[in-house]
KEKOL-65122 format. One line per field, with one value per atom (N, C-alpha, C, O): y, x, z; atom name; residue in three letters; residue number from 1. Coordinates in pm, 1 decimal. Each point is the difference from the previous one (the first is absolute). Last residue first. Layout:
c2 = c(Y ...)
c1 = c(X ...)
c3 = c(Z ...)
atom = c(CA ...)
type = c(ALA ...)
seq = c(NUM ...)
This chain:
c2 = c(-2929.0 -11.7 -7.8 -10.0 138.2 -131.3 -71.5 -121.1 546.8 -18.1 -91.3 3.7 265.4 -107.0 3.8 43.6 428.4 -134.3 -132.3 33.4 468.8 -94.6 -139.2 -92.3 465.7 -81.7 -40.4 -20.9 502.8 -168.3 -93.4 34.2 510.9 -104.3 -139.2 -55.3 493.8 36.5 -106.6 13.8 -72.3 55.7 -3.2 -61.6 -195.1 75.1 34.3 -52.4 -319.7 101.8 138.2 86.0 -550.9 128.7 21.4 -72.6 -243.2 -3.3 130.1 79.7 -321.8 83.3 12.8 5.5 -287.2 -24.8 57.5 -53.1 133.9 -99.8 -50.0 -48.5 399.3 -31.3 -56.0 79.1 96.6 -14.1 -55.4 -26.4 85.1 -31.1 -47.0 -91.8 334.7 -129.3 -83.9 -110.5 583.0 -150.4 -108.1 -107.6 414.3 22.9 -148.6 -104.6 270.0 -78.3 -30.0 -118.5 411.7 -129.1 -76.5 -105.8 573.5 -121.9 -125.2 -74.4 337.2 -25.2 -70.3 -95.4 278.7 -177.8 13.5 -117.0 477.9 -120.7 -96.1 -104.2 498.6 -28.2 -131.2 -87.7 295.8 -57.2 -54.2 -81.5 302.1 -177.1 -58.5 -110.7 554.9 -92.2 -143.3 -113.4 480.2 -21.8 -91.7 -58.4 268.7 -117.4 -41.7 -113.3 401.9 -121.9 -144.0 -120.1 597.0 -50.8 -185.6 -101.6 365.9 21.3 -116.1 -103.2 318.9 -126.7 -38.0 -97.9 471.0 -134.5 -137.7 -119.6 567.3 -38.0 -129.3 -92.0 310.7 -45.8 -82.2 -106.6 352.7 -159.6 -44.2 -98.9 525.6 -81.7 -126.1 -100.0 454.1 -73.9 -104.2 -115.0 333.1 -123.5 -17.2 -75.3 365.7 -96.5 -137.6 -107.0 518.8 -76.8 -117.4 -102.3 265.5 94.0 36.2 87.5 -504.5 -1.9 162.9 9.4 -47.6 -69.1 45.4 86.5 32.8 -143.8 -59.6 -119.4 641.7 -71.8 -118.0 -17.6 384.0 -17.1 -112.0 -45.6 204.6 42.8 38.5 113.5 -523.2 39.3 211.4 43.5 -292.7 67.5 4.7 79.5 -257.4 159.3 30.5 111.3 -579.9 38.3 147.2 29.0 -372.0 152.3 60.4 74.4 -532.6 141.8 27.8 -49.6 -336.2 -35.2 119.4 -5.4 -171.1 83.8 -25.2 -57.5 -201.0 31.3 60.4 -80.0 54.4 16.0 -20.2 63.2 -178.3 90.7 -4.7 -119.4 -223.6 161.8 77.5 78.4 -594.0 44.5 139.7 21.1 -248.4 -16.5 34.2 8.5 -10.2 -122.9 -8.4 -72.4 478.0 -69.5 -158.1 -51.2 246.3 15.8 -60.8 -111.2 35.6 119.1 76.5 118.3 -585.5 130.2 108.5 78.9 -428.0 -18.4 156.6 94.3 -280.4 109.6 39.8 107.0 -534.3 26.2 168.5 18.7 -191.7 59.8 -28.6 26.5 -124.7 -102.0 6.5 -88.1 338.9 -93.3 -84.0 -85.1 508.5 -34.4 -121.0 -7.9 104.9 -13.5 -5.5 -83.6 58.0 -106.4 -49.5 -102.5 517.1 -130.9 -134.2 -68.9 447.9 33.6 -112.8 -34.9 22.9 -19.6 5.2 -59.6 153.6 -136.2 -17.4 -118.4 599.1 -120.7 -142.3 -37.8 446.7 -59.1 -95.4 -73.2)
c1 = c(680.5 123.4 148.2 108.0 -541.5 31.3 87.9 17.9 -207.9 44.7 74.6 114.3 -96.3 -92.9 56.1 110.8 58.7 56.0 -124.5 -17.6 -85.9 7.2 74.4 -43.1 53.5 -75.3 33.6 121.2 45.3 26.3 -127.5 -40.3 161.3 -95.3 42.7 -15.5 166.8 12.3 -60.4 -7.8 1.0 90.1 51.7 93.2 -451.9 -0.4 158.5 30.6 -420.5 124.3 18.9 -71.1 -248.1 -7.9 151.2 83.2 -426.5 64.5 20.2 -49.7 -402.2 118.2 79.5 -7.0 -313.2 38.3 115.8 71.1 -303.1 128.8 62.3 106.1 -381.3 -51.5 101.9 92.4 -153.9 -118.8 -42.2 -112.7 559.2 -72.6 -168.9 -67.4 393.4 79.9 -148.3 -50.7 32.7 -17.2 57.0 -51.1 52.2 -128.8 -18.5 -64.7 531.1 -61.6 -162.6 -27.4 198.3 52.4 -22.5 -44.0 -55.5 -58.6 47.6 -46.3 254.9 -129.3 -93.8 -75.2 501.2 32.1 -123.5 -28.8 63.7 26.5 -12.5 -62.7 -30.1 -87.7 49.2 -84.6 409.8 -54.4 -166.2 -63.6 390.8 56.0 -74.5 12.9 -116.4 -27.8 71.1 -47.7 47.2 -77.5 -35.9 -108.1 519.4 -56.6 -111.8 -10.9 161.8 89.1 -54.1 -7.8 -112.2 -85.4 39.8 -69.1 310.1 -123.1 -86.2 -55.5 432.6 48.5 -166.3 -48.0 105.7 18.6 15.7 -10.2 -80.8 -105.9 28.6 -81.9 400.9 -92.7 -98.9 -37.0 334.6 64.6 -53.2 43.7 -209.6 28.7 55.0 -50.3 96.9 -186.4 10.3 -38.1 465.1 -29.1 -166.4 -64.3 250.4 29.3 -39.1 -28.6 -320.4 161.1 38.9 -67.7 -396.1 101.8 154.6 77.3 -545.8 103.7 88.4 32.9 -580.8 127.7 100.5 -15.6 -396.5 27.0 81.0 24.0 -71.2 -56.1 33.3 54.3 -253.0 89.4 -60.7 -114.1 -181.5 70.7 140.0 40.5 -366.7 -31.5 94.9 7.3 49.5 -148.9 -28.6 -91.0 520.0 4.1 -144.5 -28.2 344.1 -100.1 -54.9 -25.1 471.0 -59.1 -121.0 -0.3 166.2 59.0 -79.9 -112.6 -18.5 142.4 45.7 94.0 -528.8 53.9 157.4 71.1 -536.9 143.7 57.8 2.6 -497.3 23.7 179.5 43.2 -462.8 95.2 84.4 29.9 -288.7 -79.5 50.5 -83.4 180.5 -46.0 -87.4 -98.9 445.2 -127.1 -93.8 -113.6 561.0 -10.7 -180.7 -74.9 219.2 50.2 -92.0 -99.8 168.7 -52.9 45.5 44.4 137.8 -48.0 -90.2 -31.5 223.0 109.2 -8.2 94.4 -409.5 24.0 92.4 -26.3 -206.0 18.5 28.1 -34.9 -133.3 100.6 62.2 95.0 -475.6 -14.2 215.2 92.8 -436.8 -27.8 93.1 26.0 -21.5 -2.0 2.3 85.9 -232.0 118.7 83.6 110.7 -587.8 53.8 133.4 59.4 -282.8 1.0 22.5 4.5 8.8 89.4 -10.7 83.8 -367.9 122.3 110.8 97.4 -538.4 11.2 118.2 41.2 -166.5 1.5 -0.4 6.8 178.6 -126.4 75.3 114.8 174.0 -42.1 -115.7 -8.5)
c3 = c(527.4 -74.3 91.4 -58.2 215.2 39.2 -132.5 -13.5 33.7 172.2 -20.1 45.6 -479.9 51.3 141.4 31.1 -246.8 -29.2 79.9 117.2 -348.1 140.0 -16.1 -69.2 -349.3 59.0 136.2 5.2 -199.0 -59.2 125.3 111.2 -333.5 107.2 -13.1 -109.0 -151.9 155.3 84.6 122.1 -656.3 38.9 200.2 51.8 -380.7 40.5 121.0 107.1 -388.4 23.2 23.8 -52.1 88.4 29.7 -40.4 54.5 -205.2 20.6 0.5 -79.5 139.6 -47.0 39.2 122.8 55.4 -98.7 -123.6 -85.3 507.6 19.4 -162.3 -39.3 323.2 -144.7 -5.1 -18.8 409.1 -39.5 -124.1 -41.8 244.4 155.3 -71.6 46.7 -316.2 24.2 109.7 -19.2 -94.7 -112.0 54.9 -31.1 324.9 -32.9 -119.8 -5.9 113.6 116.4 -33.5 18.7 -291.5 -41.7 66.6 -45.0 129.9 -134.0 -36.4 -86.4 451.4 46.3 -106.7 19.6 -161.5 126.2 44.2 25.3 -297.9 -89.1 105.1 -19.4 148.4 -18.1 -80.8 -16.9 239.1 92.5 -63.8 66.9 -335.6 47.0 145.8 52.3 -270.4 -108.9 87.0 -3.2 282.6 -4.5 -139.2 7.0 99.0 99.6 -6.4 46.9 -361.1 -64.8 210.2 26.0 -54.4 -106.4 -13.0 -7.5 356.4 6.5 -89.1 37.8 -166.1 112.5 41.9 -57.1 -195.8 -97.3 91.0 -27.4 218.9 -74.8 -55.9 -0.3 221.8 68.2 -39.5 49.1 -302.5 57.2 118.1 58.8 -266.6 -85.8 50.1 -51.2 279.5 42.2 -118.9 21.9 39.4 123.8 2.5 73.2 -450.2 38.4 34.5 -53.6 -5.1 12.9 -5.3 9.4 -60.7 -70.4 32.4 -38.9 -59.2 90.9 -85.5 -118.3 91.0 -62.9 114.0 86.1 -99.5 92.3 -42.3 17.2 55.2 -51.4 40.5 109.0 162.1 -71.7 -85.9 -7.8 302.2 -36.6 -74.4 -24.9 172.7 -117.1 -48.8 -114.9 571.6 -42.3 -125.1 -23.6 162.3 -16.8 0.1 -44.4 196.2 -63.8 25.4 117.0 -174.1 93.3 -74.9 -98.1 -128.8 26.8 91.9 -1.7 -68.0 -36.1 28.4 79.4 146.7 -98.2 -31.1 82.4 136.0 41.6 -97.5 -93.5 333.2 -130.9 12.0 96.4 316.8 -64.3 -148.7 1.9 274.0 49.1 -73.8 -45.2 59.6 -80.1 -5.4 -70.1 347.6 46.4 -101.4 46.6 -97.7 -11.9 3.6 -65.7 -233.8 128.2 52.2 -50.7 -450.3 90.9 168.5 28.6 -498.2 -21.4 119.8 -13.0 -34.1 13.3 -28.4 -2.5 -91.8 142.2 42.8 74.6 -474.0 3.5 146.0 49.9 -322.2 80.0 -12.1 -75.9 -97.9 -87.9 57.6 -76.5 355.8 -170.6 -95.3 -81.9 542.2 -4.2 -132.5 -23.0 76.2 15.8 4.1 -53.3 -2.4 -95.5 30.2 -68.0 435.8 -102.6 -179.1 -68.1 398.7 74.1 -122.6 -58.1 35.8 -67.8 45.5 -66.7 171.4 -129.9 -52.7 -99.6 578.6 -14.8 -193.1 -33.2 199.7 19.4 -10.3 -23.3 203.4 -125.5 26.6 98.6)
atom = c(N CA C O N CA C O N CA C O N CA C O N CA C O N CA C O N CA C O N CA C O N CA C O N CA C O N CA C O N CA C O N CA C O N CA C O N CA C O N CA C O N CA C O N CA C O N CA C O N CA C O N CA C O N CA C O N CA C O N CA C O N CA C O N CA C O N CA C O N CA C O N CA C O N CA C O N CA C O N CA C O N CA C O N CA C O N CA C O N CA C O N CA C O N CA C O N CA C O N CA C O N CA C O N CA C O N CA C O N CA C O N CA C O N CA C O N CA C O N CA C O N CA C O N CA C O N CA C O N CA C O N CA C O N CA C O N CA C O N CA C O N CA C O N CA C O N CA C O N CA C O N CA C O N CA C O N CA C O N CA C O N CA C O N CA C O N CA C O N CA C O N CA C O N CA C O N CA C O N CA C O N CA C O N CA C O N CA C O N CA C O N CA C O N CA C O N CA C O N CA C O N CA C O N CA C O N CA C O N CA C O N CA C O N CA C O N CA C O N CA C O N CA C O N CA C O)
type = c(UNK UNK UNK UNK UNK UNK UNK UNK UNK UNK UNK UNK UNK UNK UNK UNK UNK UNK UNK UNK UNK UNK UNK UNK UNK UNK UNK UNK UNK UNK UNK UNK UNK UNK UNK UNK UNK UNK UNK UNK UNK UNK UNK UNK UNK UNK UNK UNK UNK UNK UNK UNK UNK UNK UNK UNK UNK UNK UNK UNK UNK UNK UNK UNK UNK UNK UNK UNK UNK UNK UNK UNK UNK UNK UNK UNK UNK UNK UNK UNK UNK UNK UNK UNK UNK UNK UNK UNK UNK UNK UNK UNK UNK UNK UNK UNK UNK UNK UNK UNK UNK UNK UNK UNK UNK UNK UNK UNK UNK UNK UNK UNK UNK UNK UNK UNK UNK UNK UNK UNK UNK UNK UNK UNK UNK UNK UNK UNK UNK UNK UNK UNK UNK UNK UNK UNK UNK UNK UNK UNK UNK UNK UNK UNK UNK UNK UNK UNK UNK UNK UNK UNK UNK UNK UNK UNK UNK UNK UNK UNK UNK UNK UNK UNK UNK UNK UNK UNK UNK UNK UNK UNK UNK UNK UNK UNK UNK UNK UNK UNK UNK UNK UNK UNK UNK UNK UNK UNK UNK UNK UNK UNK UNK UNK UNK UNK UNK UNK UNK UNK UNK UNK UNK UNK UNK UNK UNK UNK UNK UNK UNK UNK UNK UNK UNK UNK UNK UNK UNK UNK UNK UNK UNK UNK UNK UNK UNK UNK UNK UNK UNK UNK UNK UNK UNK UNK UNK UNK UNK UNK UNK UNK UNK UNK UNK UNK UNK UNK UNK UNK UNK UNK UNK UNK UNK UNK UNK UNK UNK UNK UNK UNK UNK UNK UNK UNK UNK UNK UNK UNK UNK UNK UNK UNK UNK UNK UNK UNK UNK UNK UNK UNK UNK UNK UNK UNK UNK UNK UNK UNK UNK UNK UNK UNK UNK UNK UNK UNK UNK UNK UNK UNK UNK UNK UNK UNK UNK UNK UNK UNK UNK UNK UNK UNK UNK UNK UNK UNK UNK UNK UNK UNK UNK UNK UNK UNK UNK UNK UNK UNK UNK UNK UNK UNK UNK UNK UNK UNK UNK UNK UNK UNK UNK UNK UNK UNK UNK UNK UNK UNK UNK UNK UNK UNK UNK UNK UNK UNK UNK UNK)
seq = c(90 90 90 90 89 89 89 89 88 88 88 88 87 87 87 87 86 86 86 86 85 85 85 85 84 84 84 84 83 83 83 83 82 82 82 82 81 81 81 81 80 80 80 80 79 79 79 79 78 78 78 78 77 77 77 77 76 76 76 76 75 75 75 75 74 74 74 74 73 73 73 73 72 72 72 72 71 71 71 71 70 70 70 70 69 69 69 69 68 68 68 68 67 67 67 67 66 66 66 66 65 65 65 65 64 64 64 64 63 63 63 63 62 62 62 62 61 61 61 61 60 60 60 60 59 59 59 59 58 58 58 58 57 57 57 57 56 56 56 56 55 55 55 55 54 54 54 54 53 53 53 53 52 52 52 52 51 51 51 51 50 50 50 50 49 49 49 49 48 48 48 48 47 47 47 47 46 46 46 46 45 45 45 45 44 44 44 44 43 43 43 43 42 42 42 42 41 41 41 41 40 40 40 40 39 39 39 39 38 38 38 38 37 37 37 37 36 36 36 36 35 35 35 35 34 34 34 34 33 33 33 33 32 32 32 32 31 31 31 31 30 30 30 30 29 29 29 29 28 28 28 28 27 27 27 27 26 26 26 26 25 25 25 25 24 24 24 24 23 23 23 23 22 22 22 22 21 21 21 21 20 20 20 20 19 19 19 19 18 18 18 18 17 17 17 17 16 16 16 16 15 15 15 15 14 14 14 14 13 13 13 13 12 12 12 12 11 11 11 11 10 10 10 10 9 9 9 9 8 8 8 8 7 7 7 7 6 6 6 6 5 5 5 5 4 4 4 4 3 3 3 3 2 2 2 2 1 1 1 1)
């Protein structure tokens, strides 16, 4: 991946969509070449997929929130999967 795509990944936290090194794409299903389709047609791809999806919204929620919290102090963040840093020196 370029140096463009890193950085939209990044902005955009689309971390869990790509490997760490940012070279490679990470798929939720077995990727078919565009030969099949990209819907889940079982089951177990189905509870792949959802586990998958449902990791990747709580991992982009705690990266936005860390983001706000860290850059815009002013908002108040809620949010389900993230709770704030407790102070060092609390």
């Amino acid at each position: 991946m370029s140096g463009g795509v890193s950085e939209f990944v990044d902005f955009f936290h689309f971390q869990d969509l790509v490997t760490p090194d940012y070279k490679a794409d990470r798929f939720y299903l077995t990727f078919g070449k565009f030969e099949v389709p990209g819907t889940p047609a079982t089951k177990d791809d189905y509870v792949t997929y959802r586990d998958a999806t449902l990791h990747f919204i709580a991992g982009r929620g705690r990266r936005t929130a860390e983001y706000f919290t860290e850059h815009h102090p002013e908002i108040e963040v809620r949010n389900p999967w993230w709770r704030p840093r407790p102070e060092e020196n609390s």
